[in-house]
ZASEFI-37228 format. One line per 5 residues: number of its first residue (from 1); their letters; for each residue x, y, z of C-alpha. Coordinates in steps of 0.1 Angstrom, whole numbers, always signed. Layout:
<nodes>
NUM = a = X Y Z ~ ... .
</nodes>
This chain:
<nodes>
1 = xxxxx = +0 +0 +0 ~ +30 +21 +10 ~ +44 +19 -25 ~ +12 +25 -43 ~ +12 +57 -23 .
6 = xxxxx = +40 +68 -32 ~ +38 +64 -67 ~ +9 +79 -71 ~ +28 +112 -53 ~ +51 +109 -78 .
11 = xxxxx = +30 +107 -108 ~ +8 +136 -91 ~ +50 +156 -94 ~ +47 +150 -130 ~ +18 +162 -143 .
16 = xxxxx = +24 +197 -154 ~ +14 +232 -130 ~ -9 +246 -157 ~ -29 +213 -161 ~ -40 +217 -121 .
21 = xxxxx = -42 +253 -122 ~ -65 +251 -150 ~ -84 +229 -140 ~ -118 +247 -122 ~ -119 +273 -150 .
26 = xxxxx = -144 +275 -176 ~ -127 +279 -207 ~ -145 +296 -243 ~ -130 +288 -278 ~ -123 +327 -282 .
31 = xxxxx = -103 +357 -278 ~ -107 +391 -257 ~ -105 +423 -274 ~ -75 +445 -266 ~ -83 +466 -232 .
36 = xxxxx = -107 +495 -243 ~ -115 +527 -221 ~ -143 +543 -242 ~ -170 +534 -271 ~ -155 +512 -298 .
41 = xxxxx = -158 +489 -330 ~ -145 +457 -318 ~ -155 +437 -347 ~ -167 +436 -383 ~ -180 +402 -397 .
46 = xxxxx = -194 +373 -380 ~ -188 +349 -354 ~ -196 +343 -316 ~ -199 +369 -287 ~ -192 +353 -253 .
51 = xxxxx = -195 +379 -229 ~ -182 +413 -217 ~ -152 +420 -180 ~ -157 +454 -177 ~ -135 +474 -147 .
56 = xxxxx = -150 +510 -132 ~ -128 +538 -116 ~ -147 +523 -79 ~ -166 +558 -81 ~ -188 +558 -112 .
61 = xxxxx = -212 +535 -122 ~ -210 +528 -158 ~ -236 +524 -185 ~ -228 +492 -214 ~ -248 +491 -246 .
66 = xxxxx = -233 +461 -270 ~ -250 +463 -306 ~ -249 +434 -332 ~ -236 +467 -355 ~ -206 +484 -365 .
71 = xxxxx = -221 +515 -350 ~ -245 +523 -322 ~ -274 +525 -347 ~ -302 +501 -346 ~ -316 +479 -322 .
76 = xxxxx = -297 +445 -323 ~ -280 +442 -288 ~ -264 +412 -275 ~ -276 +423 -240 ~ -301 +448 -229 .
81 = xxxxx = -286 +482 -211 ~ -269 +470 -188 ~ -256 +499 -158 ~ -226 +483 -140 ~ -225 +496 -106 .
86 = xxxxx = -197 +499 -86 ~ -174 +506 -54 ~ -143 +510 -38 ~ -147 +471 -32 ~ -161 +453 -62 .
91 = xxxxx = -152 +476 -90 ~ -154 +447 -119 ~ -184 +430 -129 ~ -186 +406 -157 ~ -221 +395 -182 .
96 = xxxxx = -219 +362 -201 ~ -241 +343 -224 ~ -233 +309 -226 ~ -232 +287 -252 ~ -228 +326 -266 .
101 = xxxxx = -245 +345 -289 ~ -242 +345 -330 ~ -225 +379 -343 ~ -243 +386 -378 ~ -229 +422 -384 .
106 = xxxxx = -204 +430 -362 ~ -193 +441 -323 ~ -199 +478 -312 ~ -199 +487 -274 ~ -212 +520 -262 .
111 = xxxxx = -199 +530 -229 ~ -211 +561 -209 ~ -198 +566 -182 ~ -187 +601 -158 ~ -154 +588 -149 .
116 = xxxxx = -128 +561 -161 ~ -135 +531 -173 ~ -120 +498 -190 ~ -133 +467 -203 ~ -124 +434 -227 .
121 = xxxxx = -151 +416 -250 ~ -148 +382 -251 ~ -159 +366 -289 ~ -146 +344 -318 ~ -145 +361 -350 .
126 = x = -151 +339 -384 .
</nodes>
């Protein structure tokens, strides 16, 4: 029993760090957008939208429209207006759809917001 043990520890040595870490995290077949700090074009074509990290200044709350679009006209959103509040505390909040959404036109995000703000979109282009 002792020796089972033991190479079982062993084994356990081998297999590699990023294998365990990885583990417990739900992983997407896609890509985030470069880190963006005001309205932007993230996309033209199709493909998959996955979801949205977006990170406030802890003082202003921020308000995310995400259009199916390569502009802010029309009326095709991935999500509805969505207002991310925030604190000093908890100052990123994060909306996914899961399995994701179909992009037919594009990615556009409209941000308003008083203060700073970033955020990454998280999609696969085709």
């Amino acid at each position: 029993m002792k020796k089972a043990i033991l190479i079982f520890c062993l084994l356990a040595l081998l297999v590699p760090a990023n294998v365990l870490a990885r583990s417990n995290i739900m992983e997407f077949p896609c890509t985030s957008s470069t880190e963006q700090t005001g309205s932007a074009l993230l996309l033209t074509g199709t493909g998959v939208f996955y979801g949205i990290l977006v990170m406030t200044d802890g003082t202003n709350a921020v308000t995310v429209d995400i259009y199916d679009n390569t502009s802010a006209a029309g009326t095709a959103k991935f999500i509805p207006t969505w207002v991310v509040p925030t604190s000093a505390t908890d100052r990123a909040k994060s909306a996914w759809i899961a399995p994701g959404h179909s992009i037919t036109t594009g990615i556009y995000v409209n941000i308003t917001c008083s203060g700073t703000v970033k955020y990454k979109v998280y999609y696969e282009a085709y």
